[in-house]
DOVO-603386 format. One record per residue (C-alpha): residue in one letter; z, y, x; residue number from 1. Coordinates in pm, 1 decimal. Layout:
BEGIN
> a, Z, Y, X, NUM
...
***
This chain:
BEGIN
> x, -6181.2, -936.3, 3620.6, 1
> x, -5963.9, -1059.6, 3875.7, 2
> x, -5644.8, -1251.3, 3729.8, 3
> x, -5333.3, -1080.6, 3797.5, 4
> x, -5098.6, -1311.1, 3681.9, 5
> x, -4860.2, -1555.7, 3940.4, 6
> x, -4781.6, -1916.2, 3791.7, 7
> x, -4397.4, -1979.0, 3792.0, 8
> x, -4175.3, -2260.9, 3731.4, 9
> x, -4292.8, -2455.5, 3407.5, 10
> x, -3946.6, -2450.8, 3150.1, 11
> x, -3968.0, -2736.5, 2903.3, 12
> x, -3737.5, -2704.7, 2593.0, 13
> x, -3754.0, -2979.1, 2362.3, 14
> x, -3645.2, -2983.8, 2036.7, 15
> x, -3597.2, -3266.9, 1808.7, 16
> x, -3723.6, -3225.7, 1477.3, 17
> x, -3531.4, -3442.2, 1221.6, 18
> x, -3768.7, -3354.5, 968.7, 19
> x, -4085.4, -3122.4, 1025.6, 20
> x, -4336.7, -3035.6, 812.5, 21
> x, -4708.1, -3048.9, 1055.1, 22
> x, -4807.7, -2694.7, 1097.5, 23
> x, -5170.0, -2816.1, 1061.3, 24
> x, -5080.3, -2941.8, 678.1, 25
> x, -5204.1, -3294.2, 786.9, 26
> x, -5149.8, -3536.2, 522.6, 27
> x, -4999.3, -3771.2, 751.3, 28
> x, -4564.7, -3726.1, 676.3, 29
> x, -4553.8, -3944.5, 1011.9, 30
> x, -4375.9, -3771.3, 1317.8, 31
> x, -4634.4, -3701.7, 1599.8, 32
> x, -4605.4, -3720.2, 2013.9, 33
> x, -4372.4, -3474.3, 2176.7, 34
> x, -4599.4, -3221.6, 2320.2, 35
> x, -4518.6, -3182.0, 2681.7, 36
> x, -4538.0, -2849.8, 2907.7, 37
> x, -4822.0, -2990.4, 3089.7, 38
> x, -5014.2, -2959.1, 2775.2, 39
> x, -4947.8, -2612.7, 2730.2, 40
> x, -5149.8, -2308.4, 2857.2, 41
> x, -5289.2, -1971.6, 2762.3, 42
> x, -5435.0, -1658.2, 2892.0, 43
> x, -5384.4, -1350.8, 2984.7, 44
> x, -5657.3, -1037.5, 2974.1, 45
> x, -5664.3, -715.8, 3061.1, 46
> x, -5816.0, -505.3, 2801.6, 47
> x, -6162.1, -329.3, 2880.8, 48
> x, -5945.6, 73.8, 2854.4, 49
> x, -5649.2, -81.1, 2981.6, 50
> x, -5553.6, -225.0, 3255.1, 51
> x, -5131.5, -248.2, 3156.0, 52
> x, -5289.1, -341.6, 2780.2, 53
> x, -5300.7, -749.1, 2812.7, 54
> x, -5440.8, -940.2, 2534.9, 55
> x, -5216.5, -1307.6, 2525.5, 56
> x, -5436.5, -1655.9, 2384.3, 57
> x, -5321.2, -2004.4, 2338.5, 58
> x, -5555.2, -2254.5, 2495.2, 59
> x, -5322.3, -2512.1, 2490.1, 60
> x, -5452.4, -2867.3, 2460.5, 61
> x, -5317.7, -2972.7, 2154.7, 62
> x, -5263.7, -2805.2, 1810.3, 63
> x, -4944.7, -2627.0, 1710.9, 64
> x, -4801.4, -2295.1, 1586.6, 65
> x, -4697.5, -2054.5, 1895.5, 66
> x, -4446.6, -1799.3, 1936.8, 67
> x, -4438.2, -1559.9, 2207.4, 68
> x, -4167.1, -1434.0, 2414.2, 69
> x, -4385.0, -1093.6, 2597.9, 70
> x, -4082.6, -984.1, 2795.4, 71
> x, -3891.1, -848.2, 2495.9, 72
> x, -4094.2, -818.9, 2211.5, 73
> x, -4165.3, -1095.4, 2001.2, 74
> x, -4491.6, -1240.3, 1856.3, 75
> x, -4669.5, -1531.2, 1662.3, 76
> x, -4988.6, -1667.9, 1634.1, 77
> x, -5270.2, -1801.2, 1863.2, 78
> x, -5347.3, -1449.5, 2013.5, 79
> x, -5100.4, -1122.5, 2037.2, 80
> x, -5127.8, -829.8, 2266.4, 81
> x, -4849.3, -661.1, 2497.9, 82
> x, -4818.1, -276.8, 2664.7, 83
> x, -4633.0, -271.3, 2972.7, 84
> x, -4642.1, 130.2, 3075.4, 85
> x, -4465.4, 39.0, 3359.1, 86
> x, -4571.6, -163.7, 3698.8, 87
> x, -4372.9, -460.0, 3773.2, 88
> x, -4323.0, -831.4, 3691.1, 89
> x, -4302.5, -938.6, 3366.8, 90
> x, -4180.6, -1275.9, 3176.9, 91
> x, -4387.2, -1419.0, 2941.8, 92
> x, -4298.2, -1727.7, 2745.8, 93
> x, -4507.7, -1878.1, 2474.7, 94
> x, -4299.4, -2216.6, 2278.2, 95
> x, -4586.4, -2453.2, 2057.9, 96
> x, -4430.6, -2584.6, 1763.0, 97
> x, -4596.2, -2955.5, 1698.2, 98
> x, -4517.1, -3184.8, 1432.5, 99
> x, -4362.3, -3418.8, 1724.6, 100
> x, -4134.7, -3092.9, 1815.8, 101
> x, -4178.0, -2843.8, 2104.2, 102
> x, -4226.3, -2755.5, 2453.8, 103
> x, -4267.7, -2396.9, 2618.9, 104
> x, -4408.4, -2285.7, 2929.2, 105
> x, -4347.1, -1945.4, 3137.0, 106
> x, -4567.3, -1731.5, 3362.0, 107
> x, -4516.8, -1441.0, 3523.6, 108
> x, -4717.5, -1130.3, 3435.4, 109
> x, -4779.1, -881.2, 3759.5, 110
> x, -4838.8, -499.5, 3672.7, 111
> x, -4971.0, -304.6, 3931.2, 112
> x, -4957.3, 58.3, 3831.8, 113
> x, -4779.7, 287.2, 3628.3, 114
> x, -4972.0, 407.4, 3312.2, 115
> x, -4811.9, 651.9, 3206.1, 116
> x, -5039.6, 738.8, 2943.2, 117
> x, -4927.6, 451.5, 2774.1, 118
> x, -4615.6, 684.2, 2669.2, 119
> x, -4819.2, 878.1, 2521.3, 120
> x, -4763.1, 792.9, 2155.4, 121
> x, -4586.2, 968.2, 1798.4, 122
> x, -4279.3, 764.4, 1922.3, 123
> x, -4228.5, 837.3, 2224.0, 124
> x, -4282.6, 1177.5, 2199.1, 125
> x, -4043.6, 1229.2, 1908.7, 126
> x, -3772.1, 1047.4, 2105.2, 127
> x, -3802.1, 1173.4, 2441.6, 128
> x, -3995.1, 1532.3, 2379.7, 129
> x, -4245.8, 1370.2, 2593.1, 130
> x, -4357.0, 1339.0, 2953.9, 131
> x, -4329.1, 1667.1, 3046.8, 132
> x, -4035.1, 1732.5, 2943.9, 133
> x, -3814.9, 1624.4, 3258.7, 134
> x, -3459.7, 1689.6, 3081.0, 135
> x, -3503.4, 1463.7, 2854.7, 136
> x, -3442.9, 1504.9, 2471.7, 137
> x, -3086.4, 1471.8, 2325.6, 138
> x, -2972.4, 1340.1, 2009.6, 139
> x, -2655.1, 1348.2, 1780.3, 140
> x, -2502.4, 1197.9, 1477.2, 141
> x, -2631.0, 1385.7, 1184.9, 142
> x, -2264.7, 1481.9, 1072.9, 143
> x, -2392.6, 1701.7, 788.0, 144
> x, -2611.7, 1509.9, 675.4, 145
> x, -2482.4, 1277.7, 337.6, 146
> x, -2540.0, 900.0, 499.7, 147
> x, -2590.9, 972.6, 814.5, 148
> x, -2364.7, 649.1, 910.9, 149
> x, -2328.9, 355.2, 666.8, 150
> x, -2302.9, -27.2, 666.6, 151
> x, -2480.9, -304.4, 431.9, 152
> x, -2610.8, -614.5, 465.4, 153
> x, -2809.1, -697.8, 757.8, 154
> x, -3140.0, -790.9, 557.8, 155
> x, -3167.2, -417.9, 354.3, 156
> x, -3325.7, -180.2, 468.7, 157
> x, -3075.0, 87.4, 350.1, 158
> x, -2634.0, 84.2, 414.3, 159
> x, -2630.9, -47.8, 56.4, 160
> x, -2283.4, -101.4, 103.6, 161
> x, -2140.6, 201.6, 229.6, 162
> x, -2260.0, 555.2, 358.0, 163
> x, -2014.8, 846.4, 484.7, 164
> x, -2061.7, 1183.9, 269.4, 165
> x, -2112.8, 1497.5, 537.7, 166
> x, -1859.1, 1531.1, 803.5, 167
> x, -1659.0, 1240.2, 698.2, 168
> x, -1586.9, 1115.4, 1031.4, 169
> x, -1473.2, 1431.7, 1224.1, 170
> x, -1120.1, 1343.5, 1314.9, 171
> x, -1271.6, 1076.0, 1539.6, 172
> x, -1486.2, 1042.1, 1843.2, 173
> x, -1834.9, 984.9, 1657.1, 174
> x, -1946.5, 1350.8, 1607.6, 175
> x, -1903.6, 1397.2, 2033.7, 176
> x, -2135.5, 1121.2, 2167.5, 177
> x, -2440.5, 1268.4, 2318.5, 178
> x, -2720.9, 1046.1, 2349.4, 179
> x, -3056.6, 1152.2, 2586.1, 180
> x, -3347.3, 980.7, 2588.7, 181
> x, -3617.5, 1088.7, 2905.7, 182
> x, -3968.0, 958.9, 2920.5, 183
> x, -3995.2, 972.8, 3290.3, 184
> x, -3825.6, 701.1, 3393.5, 185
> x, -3723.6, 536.2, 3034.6, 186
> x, -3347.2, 695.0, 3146.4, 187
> x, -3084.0, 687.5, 2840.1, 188
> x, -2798.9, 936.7, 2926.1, 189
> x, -2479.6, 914.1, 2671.4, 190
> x, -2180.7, 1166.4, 2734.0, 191
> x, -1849.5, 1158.2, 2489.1, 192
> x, -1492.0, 1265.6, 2563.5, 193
> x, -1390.6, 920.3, 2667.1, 194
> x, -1383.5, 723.8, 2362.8, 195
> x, -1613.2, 523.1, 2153.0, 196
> x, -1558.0, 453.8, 1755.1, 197
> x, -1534.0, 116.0, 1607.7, 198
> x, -1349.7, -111.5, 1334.3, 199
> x, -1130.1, -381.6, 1372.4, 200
> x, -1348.7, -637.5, 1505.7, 201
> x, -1549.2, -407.0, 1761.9, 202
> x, -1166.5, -309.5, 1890.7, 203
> x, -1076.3, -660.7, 1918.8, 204
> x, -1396.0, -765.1, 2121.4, 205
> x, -1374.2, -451.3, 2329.5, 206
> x, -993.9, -508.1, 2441.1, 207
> x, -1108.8, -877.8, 2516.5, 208
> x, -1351.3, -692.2, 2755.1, 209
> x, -1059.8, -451.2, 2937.6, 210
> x, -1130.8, -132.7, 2714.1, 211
> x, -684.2, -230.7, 2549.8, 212
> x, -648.7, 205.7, 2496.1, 213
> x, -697.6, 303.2, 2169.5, 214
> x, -642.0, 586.2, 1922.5, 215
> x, -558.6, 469.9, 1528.8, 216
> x, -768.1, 692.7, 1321.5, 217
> x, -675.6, 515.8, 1001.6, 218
> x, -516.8, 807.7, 820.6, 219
> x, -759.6, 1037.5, 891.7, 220
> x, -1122.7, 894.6, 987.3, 221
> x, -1040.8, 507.0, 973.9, 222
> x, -1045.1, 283.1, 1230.4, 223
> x, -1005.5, 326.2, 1652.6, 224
> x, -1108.4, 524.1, 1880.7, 225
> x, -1120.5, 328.6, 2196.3, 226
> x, -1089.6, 473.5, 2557.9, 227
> x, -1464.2, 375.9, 2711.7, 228
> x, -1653.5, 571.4, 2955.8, 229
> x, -2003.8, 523.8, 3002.6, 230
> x, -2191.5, 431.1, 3298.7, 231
> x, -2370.2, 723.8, 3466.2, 232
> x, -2753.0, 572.3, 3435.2, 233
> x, -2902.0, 370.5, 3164.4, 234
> x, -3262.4, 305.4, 3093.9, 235
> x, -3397.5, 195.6, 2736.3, 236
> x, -3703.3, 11.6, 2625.0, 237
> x, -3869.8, 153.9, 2332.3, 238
> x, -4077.7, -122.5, 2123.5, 239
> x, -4335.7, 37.8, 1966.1, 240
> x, -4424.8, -270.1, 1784.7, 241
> x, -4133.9, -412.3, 1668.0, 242
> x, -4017.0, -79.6, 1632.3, 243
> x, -3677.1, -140.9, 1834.9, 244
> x, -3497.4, 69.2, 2083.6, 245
> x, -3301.5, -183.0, 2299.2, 246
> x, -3019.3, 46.9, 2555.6, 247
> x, -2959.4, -123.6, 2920.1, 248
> x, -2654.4, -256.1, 3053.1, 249
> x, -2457.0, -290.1, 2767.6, 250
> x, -2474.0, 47.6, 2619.5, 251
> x, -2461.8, 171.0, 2230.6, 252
> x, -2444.6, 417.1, 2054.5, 253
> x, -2121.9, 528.8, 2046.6, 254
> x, -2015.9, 297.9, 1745.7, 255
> x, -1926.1, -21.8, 1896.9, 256
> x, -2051.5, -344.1, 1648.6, 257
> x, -2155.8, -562.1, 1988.3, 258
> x, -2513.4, -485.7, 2029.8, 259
> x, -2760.2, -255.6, 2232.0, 260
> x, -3056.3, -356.1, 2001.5, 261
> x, -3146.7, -65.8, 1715.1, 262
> x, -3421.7, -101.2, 1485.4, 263
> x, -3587.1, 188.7, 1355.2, 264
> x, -3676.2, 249.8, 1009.4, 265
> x, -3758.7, 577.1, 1060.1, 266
> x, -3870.0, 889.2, 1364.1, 267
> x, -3992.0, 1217.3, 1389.9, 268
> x, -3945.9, 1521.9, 1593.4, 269
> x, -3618.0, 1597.2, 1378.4, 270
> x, -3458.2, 1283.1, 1303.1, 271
> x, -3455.3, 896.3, 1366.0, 272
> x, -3286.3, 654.6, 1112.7, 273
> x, -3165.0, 348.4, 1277.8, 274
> x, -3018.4, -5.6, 1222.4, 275
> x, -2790.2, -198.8, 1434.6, 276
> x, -2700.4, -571.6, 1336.1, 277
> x, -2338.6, -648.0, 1420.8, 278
> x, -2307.4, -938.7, 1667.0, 279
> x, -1924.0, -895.7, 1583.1, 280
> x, -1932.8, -950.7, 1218.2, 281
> x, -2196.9, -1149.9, 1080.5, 282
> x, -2409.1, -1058.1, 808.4, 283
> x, -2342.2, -660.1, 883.8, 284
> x, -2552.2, -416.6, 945.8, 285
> x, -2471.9, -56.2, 1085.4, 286
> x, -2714.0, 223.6, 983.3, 287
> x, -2715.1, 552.7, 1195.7, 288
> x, -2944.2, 895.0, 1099.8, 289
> x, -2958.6, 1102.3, 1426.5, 290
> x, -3117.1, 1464.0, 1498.7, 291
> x, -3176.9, 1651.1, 1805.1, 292
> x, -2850.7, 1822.2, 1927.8, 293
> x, -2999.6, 2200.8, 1888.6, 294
> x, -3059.7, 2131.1, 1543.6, 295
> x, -2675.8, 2053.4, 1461.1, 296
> x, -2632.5, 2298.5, 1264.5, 297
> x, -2384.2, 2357.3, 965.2, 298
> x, -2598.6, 2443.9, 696.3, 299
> x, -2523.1, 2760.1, 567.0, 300
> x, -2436.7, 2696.1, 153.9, 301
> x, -2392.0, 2993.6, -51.5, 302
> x, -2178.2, 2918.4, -346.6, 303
> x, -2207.9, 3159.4, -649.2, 304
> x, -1909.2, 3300.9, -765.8, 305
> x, -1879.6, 3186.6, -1171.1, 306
> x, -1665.4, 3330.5, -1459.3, 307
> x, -1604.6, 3000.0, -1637.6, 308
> x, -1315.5, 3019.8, -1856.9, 309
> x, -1098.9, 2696.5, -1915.8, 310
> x, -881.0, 2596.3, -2194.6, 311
> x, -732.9, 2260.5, -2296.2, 312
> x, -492.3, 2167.0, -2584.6, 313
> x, -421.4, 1810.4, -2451.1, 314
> x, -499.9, 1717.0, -2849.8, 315
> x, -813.8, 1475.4, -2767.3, 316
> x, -801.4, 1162.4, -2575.7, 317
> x, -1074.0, 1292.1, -2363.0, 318
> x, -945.3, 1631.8, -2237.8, 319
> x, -1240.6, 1912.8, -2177.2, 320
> x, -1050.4, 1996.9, -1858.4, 321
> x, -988.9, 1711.4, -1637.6, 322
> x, -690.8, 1673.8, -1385.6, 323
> x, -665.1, 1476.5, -1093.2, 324
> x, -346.9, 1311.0, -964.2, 325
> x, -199.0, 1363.2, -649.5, 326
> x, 127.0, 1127.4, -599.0, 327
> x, 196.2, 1063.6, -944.9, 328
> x, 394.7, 826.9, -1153.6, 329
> x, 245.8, 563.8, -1394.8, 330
> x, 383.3, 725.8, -1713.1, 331
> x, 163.7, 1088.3, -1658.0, 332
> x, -36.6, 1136.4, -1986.2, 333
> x, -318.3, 1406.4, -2091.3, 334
> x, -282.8, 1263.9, -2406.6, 335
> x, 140.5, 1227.3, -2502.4, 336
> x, 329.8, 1275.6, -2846.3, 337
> x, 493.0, 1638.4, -2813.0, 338
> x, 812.9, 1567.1, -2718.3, 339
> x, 979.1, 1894.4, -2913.0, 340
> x, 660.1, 1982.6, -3192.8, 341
> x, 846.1, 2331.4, -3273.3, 342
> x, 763.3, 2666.7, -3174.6, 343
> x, 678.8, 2804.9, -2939.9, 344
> x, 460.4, 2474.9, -2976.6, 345
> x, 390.2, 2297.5, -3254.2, 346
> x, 96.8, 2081.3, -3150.5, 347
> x, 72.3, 1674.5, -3179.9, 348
> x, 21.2, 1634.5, -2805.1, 349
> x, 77.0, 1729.6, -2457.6, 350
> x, 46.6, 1642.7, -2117.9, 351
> x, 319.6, 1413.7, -1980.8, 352
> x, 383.4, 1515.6, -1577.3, 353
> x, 586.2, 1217.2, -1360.6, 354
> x, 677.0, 1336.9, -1049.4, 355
> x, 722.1, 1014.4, -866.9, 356
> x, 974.0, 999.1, -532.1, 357
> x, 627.4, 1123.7, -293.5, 358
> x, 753.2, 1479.2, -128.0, 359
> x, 371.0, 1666.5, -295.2, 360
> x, 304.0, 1574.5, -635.7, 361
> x, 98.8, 1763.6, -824.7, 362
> x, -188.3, 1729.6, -1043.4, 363
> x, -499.0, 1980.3, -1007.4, 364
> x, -835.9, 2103.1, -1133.3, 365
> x, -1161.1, 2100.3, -855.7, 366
> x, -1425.7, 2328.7, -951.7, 367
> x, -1771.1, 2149.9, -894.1, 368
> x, -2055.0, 2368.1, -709.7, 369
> x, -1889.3, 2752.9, -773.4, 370
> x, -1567.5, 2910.8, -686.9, 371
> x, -1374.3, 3136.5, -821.0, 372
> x, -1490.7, 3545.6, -973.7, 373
> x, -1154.1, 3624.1, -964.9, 374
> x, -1223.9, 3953.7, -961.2, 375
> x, -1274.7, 3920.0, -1412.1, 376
> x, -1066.0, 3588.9, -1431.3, 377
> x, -716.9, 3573.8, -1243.4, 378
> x, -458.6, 3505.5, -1530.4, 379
> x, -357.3, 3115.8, -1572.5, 380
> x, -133.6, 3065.4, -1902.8, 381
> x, 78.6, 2759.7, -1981.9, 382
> x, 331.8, 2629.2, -2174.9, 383
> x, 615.5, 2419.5, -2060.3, 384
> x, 883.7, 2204.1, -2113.3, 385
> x, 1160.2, 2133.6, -1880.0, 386
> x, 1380.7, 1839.1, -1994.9, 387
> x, 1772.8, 1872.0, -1898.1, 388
> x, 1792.8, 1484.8, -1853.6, 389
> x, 1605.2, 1491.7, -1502.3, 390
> x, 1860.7, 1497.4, -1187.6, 391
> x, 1862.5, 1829.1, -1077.3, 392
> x, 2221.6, 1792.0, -878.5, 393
> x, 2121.0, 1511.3, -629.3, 394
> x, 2054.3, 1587.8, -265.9, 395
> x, 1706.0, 1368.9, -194.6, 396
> x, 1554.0, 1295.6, 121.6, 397
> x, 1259.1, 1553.6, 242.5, 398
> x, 938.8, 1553.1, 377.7, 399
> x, 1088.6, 1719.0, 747.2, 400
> x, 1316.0, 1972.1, 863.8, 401
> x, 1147.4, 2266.2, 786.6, 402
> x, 1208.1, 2157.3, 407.5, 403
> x, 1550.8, 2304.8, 301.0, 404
> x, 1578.3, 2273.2, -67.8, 405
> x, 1701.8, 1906.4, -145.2, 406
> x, 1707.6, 1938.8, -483.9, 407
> x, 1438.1, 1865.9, -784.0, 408
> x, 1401.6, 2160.4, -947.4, 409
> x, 1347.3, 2317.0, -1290.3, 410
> x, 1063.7, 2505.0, -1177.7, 411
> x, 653.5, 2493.4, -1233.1, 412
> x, 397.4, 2617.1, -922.9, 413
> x, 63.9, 2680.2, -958.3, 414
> x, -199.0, 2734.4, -681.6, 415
> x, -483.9, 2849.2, -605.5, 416
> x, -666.9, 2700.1, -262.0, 417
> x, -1021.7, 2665.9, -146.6, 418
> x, -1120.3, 2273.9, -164.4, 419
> x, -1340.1, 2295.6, 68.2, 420
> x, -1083.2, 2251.8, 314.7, 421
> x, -961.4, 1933.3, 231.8, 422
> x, -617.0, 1791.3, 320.8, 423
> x, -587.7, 2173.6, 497.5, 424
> x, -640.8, 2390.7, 181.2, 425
> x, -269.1, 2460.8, 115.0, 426
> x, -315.8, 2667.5, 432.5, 427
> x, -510.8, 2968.0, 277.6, 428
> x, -342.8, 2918.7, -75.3, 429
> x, -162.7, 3154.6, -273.9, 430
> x, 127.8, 3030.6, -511.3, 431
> x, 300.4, 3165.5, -755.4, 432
> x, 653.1, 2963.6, -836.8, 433
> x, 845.8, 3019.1, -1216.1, 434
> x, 1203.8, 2908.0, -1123.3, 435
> x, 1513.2, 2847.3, -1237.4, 436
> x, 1365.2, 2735.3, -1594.5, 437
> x, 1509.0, 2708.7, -1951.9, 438
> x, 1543.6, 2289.4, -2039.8, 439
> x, 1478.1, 2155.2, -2357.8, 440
> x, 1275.1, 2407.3, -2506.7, 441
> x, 901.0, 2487.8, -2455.0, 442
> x, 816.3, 2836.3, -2244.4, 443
> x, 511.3, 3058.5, -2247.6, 444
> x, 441.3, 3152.3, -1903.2, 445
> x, 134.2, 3323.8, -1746.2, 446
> x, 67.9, 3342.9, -1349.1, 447
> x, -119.0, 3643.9, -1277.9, 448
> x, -336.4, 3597.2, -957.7, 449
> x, -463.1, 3942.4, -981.1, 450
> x, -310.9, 4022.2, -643.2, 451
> x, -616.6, 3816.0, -490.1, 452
> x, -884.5, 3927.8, -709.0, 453
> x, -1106.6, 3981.6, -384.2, 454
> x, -1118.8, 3628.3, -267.9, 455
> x, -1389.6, 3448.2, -290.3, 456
> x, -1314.1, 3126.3, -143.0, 457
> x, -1133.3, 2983.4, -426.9, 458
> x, -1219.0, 2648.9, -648.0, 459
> x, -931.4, 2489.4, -732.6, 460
> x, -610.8, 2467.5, -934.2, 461
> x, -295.9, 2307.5, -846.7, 462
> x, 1.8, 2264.5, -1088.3, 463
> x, 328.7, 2125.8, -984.9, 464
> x, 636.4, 2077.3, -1101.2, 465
> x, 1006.3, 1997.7, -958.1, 466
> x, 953.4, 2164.9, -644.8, 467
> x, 763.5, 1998.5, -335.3, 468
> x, 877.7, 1865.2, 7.2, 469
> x, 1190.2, 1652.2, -185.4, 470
> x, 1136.1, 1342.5, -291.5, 471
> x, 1343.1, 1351.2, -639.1, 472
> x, 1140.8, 1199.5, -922.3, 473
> x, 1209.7, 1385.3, -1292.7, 474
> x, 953.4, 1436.2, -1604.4, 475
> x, 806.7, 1721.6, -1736.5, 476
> x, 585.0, 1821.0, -2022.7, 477
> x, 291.5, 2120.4, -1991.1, 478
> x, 72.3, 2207.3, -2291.5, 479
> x, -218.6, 2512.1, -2397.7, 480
> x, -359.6, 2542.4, -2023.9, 481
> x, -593.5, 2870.7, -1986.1, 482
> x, -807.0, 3037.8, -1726.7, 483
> x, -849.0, 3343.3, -1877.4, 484
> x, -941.5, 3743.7, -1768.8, 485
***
């Protein structure tokens, strides 16, 4: 078959090896001869069904262990094999490892034709939507998807470090980069709205590289946004072998950690689950699970509506119903000495509620996988205690203008809101405030929530004390907590 390869310029590298072991486990520890490029050589066939198929061998003149270089992809061993869908000319570098050192020698590898059968495979298809399929196929971060962006160490083959629960990252840019892969003409397309995500390191090497405009996104997503608008045209080259997806000219995917390189662990017509080794911060790796854009969808979770009553006493050291803390002080206590053991309460313990100087303390109950059947159980009963020594006369700074009490207060809230909504759910709450309290003496009070005995969005509890949006800091005692009918 005629030989379709063109000699180039011979590149000798040599390395010297301080201490080698002979990769032909010769019992001779001496060092051998520097092999020189001149010794070098190897071969380059065509495969019988193939013409773009070419199977690599070493016929090199002395012995050694050689690595290959096929124009991307990377092999070892005295014969490999390379697909090249796409006519052109091609580098290929083989480097023989000797127990005297190294050398390496290039050629250049012509390709005639297009084979565009060659594209033909599982992978491409499920990245691009194949050949026929002239729009090309676009992909998305998996934003509902639990893990679908994570970091670890570079070695694993999972973000054993870190993984971001569903739609953890929406306040930033990573949910609008568009990525389209098209088999006709390996083309990589990648929209966003003019910013790409990264951490402190990718912002620092992109600002050494012009990109200086950047959003802080540390309250809300973490991290930058950082102005960067892609090119219009990018190819990729899809390594079926190695199994890596390397983007051209510098592109990513739209989280910045210095490399175009992904390696995938997984691919199929719905999703791909990629890798990305940080060039910024060594050691890291960045692990992305993408899905076609049409199949974005928010999945549509029906939560049952539950009639689960609640009731604590505060008497064990492990309550049955748990509170979180929002802003609290250090002293708050499920588990404190009753501060006044008469009636109306005459139990051991109770819970101990330090509002700290933060403008929305609170402490609250989250329901876990129901909400809410208000429509049986809407009465919340507790008992309270509002000591006279807290400052109830001084004028405290607030949380903005729209705030016009001043004051700490003598007062309890509770609310109900949907916590599905986050750092948003006092938006659809409804509250019910007991003011102007009786100190030094414990209260029976009941909130009746019957007024919203429809809703159905409803999974959580808030109680808080001294009045919100002031930043006066006072104690408070709470006791018998029920969720009743």
């Amino acid at each position: 078959m005629k030989n379709i390869f063109k000699t180039g310029a011979l590149a000798v590298l040599s390395l010297l090896m301080i201490t080698a072991c002979d990769p032909q486990q010769s019992t001779d520890y001496a060092l051998g001869a520097m092999p020189t490029a001149d010794q070098l050589d190897f071969t380059a066939t065509p495969t019988a069904s193939k013409a773009n198929i070419i199977d690599f061998a070493n016929t090199s003149s002395v012995k050694g262990i050689a690595t290959w270089d096929l124009s991307g992809s990377k092999a070892k061993g005295e014969t490999t094999q390379a697909t090249f869908p796409f006519k052109g000319e091609y580098t290929i570098t083989m480097t023989l490892y000797t127990s005297g050192g190294s050398a390496t020698i290039t050629k250049k590898v012509v390709i005639a034709n297009d084979d565009m059968s060659l594209l033909n495979t599982p992978m491409y298809t499920s990245l691009t939507g194949g050949a026929a399929n002239l729009a090309g196929k676009t992909w998305v971060f998996d934003q509902y998807y639990n893990g679908h962006f994570g970091i670890g160490e570079a070695a694993a083959l999972t973000a054993n470090w870190w993984n971001a629960k569903a739609e953890e990252k929406t306040d930033c840019s990573l949910y609008t980069q568009e990525f389209t892969f098209t088999q006709v003409g390996v083309k990589f397309g990648w929209k966003n709205n003019g910013y790409v995500y990264s951490n402190g390191a990718g912002k620092t090497s992109l600002a050494d590289k012009g990109y200086t405009a950047f959003i802080d996104r540390s309250a809300t997503a973490g991290d930058f946004d950082i102005a960067y608008v892609p090119k219009t045209n990018y190819t990729f080259a899809l390594n079926e072998t190695a199994k890596t997806i390397t983007l051209s000219d510098g592109a990513f995917l739209g989280h910045y950690a210095g490399s175009s390189t992904y390696q995938i662990f997984s691919i199929s017509d719905d999703a791909m689950y990629l890798k990305c080794i940080s060039t910024l911060e060594p050691g890291n790796g960045w692990w992305y699970r993408l899905i076609p854009k049409d199949k974005n969808i928010k999945p549509n979770i029906i939560i049952p509506l539950k009639e689960i009553a609640l009731n604590e006493d505060f008497e064990l050291a492990t309550p049955k119903v748990v509170f979180a803390k929002e802003d609290m002080g250090s002293l708050t206590n499920a588990f404190y000495s009753n501060p006044a053991p008469v009636p109306v309460n005459t139990s051991s313990k109770a819970f101990l509620y330090e509002k700290n100087t933060g403008f929305y303390s609170n402490v609250f109950f989250q329901a876990t996988g129901y909400k809410f059947n208000l429509t049986a159980q809407n009465k919340i009963t507790l008992k309270v205690f509002i000591p006279s020594y807290n400052d109830y006369t001084t004028s405290n700074a607030v949380a903005g203008s729209w705030v016009s009490n001043t004051k700490l207060k003598p007062q309890v809230a509770v609310k109900l809101q949907n916590g599905s909504l986050g750092g948003n759910a006092y938006t659809t709450q409804t509250e019910i405030v007991k003011t102007d309290l009786a100190t030094d003496k414990w209260i029976d009070l009941t909130f009746d929530f019957s007024g919203v005995s429809t809703r159905e969005d409803y999974d959580k509890i808030v109680i808080q004390f001294g009045a919100e949006g002031q930043a006066g800091a006072g104690i408070f005692f709470m006791d018998e907590f029920h969720f009743i009918k």
